[in-house]
Predicted model as a PDB file, atoms N, CA, C, CB and O in Angstrom, pLDDT in the B-factor column:
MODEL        1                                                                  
ATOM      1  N   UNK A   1      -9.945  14.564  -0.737  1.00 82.00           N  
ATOM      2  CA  UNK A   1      -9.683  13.215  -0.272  1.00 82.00           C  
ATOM      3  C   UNK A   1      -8.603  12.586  -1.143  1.00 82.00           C  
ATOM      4  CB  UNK A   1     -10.972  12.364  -0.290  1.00 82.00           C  
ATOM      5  O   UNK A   1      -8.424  12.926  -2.313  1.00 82.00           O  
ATOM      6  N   UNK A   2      -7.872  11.626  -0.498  1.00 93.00           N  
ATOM      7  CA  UNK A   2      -6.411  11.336  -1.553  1.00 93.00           C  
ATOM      8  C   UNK A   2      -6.943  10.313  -1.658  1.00 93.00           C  
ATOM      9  CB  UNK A   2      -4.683  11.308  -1.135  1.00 93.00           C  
ATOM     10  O   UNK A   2      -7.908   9.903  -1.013  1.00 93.00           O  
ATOM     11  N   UNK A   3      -6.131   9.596  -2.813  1.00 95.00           N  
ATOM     12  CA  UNK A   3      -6.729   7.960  -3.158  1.00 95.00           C  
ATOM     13  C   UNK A   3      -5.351   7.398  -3.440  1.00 95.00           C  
ATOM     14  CB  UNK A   3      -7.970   7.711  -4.711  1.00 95.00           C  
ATOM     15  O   UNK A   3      -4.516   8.019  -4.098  1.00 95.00           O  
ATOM     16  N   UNK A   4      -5.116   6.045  -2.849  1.00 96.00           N  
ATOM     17  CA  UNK A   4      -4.286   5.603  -3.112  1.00 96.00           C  
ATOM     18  C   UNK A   4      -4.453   4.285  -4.020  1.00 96.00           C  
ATOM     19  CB  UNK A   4      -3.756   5.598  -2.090  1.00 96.00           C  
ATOM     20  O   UNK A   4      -5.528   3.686  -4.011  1.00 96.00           O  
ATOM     21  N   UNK A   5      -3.159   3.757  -4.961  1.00 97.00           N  
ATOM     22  CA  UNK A   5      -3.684   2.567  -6.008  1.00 97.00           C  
ATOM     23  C   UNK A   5      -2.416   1.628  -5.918  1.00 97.00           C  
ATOM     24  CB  UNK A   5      -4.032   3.145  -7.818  1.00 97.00           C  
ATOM     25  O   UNK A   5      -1.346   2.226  -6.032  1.00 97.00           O  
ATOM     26  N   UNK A   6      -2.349   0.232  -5.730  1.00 97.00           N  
ATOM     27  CA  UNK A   6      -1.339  -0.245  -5.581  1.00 97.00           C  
ATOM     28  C   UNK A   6      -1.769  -1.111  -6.639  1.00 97.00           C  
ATOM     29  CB  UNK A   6      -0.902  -0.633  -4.297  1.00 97.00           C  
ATOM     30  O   UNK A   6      -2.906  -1.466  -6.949  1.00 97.00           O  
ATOM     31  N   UNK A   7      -0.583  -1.404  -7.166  1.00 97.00           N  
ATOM     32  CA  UNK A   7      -0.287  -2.394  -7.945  1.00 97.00           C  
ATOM     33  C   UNK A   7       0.109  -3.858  -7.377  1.00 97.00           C  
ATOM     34  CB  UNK A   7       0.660  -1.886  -8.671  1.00 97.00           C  
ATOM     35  O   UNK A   7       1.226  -4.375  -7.381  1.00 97.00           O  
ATOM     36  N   UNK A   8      -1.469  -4.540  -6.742  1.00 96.00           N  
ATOM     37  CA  UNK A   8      -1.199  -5.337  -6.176  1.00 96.00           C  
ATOM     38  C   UNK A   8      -0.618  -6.842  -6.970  1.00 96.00           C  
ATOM     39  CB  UNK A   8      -2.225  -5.294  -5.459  1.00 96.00           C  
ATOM     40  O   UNK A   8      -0.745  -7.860  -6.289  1.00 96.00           O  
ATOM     41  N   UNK A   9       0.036  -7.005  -8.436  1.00 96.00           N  
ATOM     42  CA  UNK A   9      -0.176  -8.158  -9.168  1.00 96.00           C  
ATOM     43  C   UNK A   9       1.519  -7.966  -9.057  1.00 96.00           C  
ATOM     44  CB  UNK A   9      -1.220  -8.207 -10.760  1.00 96.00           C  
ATOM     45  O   UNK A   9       2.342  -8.856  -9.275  1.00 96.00           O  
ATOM     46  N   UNK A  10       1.785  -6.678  -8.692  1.00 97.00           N  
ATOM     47  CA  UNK A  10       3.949  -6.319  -8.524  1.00 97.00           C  
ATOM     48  C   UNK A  10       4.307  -6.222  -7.058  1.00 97.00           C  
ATOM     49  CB  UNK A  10       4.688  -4.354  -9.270  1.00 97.00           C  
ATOM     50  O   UNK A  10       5.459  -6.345  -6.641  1.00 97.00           O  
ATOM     51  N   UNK A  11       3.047  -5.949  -6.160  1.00 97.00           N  
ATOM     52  CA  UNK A  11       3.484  -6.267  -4.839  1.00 97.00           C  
ATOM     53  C   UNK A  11       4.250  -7.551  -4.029  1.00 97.00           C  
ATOM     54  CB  UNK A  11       2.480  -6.137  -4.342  1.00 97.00           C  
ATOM     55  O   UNK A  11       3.944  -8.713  -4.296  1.00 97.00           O  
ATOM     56  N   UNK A  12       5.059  -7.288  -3.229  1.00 97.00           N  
ATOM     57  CA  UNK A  12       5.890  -8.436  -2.397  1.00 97.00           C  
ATOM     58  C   UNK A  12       5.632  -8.810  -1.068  1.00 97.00           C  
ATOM     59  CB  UNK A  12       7.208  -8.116  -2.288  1.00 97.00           C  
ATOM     60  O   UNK A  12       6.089  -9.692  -0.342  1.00 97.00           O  
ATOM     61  N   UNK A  13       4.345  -7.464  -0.850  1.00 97.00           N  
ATOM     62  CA  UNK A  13       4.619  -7.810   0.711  1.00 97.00           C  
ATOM     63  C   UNK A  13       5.174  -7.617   1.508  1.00 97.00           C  
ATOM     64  CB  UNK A  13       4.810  -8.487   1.024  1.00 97.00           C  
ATOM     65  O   UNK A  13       4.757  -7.939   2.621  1.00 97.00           O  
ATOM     66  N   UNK A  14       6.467  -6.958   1.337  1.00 97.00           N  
ATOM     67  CA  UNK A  14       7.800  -6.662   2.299  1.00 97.00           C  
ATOM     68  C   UNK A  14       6.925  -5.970   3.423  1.00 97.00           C  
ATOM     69  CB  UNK A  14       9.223  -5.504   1.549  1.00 97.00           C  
ATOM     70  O   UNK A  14       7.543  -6.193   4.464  1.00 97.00           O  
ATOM     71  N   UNK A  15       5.889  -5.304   3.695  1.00 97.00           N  
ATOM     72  CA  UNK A  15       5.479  -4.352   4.763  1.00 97.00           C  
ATOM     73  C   UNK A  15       5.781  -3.086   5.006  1.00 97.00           C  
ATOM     74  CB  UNK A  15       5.736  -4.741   5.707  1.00 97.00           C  
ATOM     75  O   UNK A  15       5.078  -2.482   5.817  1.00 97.00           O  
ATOM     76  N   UNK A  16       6.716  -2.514   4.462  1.00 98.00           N  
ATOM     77  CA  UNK A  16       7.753  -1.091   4.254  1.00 98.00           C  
ATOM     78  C   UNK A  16       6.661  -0.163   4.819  1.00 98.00           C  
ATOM     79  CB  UNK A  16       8.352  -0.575   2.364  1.00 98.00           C  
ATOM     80  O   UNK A  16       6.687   0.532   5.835  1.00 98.00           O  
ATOM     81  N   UNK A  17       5.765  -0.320   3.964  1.00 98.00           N  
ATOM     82  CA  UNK A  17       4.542   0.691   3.604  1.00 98.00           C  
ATOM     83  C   UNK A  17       3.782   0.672   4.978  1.00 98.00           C  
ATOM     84  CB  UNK A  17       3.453   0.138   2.196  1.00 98.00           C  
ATOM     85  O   UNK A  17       3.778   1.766   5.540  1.00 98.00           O  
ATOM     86  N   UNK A  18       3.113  -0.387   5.658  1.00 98.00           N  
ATOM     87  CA  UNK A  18       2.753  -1.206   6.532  1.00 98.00           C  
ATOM     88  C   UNK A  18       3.063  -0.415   7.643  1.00 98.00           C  
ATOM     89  CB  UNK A  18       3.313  -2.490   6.445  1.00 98.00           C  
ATOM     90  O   UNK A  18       2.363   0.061   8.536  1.00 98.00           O  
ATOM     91  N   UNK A  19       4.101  -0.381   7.433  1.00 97.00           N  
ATOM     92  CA  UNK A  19       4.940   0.403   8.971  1.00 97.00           C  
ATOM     93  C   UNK A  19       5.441   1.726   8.919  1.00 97.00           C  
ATOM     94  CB  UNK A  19       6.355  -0.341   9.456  1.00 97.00           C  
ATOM     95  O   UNK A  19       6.445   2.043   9.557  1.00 97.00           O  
ATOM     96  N   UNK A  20       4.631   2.759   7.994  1.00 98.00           N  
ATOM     97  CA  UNK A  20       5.155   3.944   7.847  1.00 98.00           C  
ATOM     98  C   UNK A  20       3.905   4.537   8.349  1.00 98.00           C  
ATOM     99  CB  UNK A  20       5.730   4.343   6.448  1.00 98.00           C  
ATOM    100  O   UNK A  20       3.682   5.158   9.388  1.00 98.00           O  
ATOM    101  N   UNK A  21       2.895   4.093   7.051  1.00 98.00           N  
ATOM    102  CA  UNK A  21       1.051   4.583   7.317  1.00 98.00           C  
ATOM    103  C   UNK A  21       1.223   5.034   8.282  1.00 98.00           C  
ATOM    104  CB  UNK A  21      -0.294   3.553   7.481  1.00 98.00           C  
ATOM    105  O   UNK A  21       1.505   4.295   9.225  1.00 98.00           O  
ATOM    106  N   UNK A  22       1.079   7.185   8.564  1.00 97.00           N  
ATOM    107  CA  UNK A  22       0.382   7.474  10.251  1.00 97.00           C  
ATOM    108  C   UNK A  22      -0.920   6.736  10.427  1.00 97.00           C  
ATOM    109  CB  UNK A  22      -0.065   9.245  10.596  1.00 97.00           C  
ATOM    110  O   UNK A  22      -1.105   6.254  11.544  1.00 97.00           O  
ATOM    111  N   UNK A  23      -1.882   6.561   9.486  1.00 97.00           N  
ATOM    112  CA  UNK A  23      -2.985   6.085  10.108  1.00 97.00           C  
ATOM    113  C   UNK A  23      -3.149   4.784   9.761  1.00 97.00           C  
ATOM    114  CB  UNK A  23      -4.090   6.800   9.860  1.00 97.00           C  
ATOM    115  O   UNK A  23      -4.303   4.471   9.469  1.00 97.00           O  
ATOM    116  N   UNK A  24      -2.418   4.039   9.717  1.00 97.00           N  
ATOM    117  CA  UNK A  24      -2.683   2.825   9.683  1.00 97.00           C  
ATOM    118  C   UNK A  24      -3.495   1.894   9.215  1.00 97.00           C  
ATOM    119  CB  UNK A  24      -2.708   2.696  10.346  1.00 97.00           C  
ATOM    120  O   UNK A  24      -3.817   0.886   9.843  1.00 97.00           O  
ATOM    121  N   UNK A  25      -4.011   2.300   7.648  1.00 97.00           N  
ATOM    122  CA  UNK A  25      -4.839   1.914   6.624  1.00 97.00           C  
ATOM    123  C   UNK A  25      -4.281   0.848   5.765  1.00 97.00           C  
ATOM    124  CB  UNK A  25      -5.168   3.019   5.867  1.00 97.00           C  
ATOM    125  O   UNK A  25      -5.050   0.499   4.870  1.00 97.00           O  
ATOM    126  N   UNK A  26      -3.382   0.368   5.798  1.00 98.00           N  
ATOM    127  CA  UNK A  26      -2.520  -0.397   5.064  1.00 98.00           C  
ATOM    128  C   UNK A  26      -1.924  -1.470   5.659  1.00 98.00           C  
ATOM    129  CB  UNK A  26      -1.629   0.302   4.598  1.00 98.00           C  
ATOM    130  O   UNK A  26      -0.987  -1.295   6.439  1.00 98.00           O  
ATOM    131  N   UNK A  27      -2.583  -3.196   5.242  1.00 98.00           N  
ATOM    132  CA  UNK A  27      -1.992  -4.063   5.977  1.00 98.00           C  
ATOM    133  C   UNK A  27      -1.361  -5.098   5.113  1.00 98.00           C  
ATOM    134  CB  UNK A  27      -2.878  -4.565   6.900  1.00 98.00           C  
ATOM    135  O   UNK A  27      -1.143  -4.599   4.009  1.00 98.00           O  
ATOM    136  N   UNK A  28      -1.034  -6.167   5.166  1.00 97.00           N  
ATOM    137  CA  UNK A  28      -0.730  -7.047   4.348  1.00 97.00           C  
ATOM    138  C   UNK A  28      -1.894  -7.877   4.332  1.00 97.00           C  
ATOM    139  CB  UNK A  28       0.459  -7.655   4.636  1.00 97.00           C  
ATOM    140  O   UNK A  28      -2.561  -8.191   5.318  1.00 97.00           O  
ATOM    141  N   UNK A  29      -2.131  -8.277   2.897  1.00 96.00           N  
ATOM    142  CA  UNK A  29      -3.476  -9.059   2.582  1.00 96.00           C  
ATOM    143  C   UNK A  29      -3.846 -10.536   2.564  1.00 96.00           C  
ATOM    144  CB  UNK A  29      -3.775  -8.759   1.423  1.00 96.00           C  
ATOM    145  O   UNK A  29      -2.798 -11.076   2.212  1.00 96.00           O  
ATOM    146  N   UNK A  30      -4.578 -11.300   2.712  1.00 95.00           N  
ATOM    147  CA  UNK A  30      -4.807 -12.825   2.655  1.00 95.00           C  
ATOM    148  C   UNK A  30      -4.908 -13.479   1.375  1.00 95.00           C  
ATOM    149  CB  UNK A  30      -5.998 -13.169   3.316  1.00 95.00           C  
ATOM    150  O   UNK A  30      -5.205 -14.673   1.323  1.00 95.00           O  
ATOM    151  N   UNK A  31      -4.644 -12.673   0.149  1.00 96.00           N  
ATOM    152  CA  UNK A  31      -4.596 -13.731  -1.361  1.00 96.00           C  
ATOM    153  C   UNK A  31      -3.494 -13.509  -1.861  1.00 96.00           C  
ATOM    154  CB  UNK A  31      -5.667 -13.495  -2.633  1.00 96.00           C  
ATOM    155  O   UNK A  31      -3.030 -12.371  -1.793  1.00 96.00           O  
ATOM    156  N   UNK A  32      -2.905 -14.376  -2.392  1.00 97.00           N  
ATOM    157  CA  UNK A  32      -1.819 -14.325  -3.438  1.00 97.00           C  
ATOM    158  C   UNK A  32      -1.696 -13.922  -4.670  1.00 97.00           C  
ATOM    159  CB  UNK A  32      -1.478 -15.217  -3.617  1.00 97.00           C  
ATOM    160  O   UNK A  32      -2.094 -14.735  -5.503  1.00 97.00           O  
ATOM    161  N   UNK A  33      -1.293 -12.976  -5.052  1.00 96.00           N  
ATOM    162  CA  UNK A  33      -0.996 -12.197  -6.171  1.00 96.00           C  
ATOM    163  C   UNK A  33      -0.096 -13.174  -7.367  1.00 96.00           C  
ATOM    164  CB  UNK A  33      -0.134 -10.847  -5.584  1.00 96.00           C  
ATOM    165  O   UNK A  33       0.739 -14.000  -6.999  1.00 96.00           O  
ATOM    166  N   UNK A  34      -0.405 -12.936  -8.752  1.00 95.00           N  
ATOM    167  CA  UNK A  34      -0.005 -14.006  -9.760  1.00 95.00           C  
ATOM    168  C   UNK A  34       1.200 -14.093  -8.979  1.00 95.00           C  
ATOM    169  CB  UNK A  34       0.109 -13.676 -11.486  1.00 95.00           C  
ATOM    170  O   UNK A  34       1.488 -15.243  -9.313  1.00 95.00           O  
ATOM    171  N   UNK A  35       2.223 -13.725  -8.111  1.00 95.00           N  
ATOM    172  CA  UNK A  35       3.826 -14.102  -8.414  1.00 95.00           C  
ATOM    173  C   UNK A  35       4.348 -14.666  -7.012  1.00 95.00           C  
ATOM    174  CB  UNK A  35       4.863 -12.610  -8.932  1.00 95.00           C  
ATOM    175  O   UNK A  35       5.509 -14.831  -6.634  1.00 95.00           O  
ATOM    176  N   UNK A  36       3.042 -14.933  -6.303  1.00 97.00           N  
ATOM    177  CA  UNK A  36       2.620 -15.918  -5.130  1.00 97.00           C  
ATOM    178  C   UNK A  36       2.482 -14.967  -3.946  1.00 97.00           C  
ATOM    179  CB  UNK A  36       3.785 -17.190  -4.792  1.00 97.00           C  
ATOM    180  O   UNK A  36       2.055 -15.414  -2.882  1.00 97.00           O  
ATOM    181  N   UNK A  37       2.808 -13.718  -4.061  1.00 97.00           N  
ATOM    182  CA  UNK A  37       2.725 -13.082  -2.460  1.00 97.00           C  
ATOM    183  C   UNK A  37       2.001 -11.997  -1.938  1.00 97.00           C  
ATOM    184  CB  UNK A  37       3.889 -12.656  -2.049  1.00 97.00           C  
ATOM    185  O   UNK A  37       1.787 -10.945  -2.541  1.00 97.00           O  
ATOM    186  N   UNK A  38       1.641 -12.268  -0.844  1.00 98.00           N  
ATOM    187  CA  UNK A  38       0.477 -11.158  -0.377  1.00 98.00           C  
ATOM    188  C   UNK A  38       0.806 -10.014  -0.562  1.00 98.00           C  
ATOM    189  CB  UNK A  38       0.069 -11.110   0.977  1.00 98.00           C  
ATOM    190  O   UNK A  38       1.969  -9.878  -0.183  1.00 98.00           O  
ATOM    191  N   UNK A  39       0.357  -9.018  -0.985  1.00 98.00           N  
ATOM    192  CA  UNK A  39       0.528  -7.866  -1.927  1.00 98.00           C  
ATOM    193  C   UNK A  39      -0.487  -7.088  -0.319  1.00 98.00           C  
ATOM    194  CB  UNK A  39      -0.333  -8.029  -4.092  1.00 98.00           C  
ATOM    195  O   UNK A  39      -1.171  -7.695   0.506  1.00 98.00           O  
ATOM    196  N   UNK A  40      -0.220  -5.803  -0.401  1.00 98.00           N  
ATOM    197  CA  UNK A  40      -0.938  -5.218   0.541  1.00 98.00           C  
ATOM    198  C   UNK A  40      -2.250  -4.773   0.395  1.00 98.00           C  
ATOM    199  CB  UNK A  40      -0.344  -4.344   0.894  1.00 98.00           C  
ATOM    200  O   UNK A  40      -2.594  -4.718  -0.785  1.00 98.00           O  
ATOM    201  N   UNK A  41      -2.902  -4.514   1.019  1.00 97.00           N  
ATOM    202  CA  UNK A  41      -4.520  -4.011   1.166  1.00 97.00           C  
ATOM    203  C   UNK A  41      -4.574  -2.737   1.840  1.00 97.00           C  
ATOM    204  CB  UNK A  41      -5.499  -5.045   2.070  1.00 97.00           C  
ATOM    205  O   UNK A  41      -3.819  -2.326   2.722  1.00 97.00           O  
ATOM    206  N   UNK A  42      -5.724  -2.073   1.225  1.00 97.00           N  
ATOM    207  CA  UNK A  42      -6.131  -0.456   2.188  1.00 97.00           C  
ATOM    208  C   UNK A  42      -7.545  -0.733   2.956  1.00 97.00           C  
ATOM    209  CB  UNK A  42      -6.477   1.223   0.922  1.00 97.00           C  
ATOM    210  O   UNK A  42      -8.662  -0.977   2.501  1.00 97.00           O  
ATOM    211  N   UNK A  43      -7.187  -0.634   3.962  1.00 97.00           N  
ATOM    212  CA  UNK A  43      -8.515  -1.232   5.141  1.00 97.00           C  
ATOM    213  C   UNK A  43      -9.719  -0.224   4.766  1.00 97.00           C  
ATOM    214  CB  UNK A  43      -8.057  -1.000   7.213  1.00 97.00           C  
ATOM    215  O   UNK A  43     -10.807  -0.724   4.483  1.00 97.00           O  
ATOM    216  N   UNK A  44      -9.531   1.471   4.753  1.00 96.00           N  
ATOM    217  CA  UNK A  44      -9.881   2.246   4.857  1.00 96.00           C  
ATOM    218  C   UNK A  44      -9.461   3.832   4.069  1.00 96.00           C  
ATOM    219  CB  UNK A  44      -9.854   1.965   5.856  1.00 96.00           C  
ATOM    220  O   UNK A  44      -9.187   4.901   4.614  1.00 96.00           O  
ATOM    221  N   UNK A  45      -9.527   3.537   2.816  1.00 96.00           N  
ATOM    222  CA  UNK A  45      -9.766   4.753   1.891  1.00 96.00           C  
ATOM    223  C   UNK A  45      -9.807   6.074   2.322  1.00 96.00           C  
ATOM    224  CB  UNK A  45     -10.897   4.648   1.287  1.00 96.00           C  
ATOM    225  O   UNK A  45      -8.867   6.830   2.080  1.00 96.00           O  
ATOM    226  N   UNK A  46     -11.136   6.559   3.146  1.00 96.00           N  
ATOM    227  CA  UNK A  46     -11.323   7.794   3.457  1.00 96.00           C  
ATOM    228  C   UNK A  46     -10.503   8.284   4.665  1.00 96.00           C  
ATOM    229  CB  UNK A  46     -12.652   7.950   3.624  1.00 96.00           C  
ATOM    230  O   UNK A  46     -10.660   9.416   5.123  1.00 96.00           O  
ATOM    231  N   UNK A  47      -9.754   7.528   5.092  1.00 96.00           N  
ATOM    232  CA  UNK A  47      -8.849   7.913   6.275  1.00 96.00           C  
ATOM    233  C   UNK A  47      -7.710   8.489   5.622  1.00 96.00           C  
ATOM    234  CB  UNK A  47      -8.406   6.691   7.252  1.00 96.00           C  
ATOM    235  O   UNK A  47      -7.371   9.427   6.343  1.00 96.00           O  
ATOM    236  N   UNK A  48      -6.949   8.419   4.641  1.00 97.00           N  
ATOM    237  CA  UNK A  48      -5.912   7.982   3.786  1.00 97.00           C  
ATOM    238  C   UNK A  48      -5.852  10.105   3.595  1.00 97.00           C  
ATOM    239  CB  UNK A  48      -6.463   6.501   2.106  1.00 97.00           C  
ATOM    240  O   UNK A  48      -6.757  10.738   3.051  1.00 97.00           O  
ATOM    241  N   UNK A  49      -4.658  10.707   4.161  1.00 96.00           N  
ATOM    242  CA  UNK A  49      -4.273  12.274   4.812  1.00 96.00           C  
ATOM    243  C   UNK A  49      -3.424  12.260   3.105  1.00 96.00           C  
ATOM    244  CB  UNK A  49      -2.960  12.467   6.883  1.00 96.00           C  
ATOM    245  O   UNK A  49      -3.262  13.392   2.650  1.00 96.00           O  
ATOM    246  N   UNK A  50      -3.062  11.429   2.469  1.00 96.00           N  
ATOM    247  CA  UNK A  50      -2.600  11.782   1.395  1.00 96.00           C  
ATOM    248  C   UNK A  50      -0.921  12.127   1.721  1.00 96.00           C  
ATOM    249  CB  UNK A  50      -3.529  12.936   0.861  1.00 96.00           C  
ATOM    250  O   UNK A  50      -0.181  12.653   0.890  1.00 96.00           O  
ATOM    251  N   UNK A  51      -0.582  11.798   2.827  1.00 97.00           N  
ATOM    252  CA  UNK A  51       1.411  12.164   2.803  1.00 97.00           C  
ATOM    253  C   UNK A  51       2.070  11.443   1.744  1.00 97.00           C  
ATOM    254  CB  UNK A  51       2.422  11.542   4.340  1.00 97.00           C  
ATOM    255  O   UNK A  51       2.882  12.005   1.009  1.00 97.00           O  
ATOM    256  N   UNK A  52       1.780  10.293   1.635  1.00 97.00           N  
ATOM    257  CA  UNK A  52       2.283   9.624   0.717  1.00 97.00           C  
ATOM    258  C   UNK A  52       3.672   9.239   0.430  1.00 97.00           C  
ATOM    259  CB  UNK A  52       1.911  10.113  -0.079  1.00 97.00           C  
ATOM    260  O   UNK A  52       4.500   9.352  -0.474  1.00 97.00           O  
ATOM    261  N   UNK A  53       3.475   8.381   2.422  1.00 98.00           N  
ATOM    262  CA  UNK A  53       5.248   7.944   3.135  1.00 98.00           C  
ATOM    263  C   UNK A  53       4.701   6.826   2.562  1.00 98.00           C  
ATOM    264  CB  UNK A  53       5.940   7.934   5.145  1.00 98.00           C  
ATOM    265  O   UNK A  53       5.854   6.503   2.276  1.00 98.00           O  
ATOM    266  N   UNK A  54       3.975   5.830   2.073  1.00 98.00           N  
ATOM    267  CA  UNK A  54       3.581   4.829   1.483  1.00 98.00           C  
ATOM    268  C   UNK A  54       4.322   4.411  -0.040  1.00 98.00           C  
ATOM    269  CB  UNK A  54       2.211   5.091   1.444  1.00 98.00           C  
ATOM    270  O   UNK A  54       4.901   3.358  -0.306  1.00 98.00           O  
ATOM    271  N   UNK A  55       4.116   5.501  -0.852  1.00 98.00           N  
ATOM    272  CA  UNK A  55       5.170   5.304  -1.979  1.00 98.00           C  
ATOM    273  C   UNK A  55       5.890   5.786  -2.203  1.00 98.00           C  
ATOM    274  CB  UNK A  55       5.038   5.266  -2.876  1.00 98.00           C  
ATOM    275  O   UNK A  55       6.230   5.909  -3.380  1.00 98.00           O  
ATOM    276  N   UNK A  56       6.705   6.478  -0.948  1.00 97.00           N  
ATOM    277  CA  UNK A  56       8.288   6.971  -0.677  1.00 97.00           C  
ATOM    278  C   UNK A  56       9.051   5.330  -0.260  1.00 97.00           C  
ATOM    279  CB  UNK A  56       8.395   8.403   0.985  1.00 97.00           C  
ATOM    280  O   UNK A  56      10.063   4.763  -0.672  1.00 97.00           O  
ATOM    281  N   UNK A  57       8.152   5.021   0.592  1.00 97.00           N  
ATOM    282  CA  UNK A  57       8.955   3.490   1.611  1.00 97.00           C  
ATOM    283  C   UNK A  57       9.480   2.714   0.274  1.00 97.00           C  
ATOM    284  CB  UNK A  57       7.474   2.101   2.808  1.00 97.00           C  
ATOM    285  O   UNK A  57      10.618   2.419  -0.092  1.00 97.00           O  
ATOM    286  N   UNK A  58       7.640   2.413  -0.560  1.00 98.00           N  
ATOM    287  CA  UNK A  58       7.821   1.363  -1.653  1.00 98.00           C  
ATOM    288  C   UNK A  58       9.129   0.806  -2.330  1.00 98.00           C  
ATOM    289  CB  UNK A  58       7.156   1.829  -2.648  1.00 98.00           C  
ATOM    290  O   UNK A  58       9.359   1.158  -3.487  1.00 98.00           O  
ATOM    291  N   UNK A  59       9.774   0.177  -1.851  1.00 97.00           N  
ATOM    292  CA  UNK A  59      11.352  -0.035  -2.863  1.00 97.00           C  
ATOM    293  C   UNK A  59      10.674  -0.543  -4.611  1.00 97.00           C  
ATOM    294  CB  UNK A  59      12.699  -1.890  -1.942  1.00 97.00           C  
ATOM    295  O   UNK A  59      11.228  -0.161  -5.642  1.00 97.00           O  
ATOM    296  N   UNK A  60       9.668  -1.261  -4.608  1.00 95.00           N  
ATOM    297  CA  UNK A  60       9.437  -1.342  -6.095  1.00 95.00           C  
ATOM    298  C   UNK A  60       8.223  -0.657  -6.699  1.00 95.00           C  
ATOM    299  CB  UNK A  60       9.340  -2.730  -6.464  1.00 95.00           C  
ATOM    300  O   UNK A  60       7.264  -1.008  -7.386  1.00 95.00           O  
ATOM    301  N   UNK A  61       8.707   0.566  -6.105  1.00 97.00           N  
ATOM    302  CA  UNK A  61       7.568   1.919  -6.803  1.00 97.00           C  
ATOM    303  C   UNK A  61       6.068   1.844  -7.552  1.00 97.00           C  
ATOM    304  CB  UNK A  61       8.353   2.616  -8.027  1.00 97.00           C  
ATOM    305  O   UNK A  61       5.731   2.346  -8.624  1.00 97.00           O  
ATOM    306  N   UNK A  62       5.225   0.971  -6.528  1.00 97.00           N  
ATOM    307  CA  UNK A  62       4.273   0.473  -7.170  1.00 97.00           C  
ATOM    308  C   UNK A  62       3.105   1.301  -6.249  1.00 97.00           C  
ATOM    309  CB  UNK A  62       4.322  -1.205  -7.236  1.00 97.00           C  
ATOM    310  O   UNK A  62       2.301   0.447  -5.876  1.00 97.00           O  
ATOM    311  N   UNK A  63       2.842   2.188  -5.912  1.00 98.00           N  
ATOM    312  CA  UNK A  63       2.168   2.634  -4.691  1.00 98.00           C  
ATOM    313  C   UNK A  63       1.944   4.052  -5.626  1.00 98.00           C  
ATOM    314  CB  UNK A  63       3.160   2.648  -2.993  1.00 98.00           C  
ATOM    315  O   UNK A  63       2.960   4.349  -6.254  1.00 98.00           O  
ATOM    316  N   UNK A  64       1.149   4.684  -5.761  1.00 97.00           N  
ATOM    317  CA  UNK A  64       0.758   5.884  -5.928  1.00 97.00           C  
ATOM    318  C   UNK A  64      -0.505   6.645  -5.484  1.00 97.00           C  
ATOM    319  CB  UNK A  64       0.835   5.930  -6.972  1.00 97.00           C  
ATOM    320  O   UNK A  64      -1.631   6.239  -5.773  1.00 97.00           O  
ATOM    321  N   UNK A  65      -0.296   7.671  -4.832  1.00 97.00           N  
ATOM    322  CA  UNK A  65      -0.709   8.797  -4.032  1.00 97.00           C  
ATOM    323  C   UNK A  65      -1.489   9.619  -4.822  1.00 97.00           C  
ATOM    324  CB  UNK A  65       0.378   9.547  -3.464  1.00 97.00           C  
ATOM    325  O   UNK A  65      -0.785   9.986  -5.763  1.00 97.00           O  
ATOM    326  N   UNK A  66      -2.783  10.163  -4.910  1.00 95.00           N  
ATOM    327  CA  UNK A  66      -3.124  11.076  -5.704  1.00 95.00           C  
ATOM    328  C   UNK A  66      -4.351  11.775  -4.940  1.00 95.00           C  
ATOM    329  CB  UNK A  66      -3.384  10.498  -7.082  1.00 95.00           C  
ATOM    330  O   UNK A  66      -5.297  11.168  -4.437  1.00 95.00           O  
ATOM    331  N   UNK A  67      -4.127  13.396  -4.949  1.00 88.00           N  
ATOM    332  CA  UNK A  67      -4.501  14.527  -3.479  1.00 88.00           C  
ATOM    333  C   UNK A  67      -6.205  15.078  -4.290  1.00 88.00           C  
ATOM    334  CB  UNK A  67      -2.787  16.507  -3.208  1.00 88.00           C  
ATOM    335  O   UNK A  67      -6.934  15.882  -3.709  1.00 88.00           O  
TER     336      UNK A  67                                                      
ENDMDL                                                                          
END                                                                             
């Protein structure tokens, strides 16, 4: 099972990630992170195939994949 860990306190929100997910575990979240912006959320953990187009998209390399 892969696990993914975001560094939601450096997240922006941009969605990059959002819109790559094949399975679609990854949305943008409802609290604000210290630097005011919704940082993303994983709906669903055990779904998560481990490709890890999630912290390829990431432009501020905060997303990591581990199989």
């Amino acid at each position: 099972m892969a696990k993914i860990t975001i560094k939601s306190d450096k997240c922006k929100g941009c969605g990059l990630c959002t819109a790559v997910c094949p399975k679609k575990i990854l949305k943008i979240g409802d609290k604000l992170n210290v630097k005011g912006y919704l940082p993303v959320d994983i709906t669903d953990m055990d779904q998560c195939i481990g490709c890890a187009m999630c912290a390829t998209m990431c432009p501020d390399c905060i997303i990591t994949v581990e199989r």
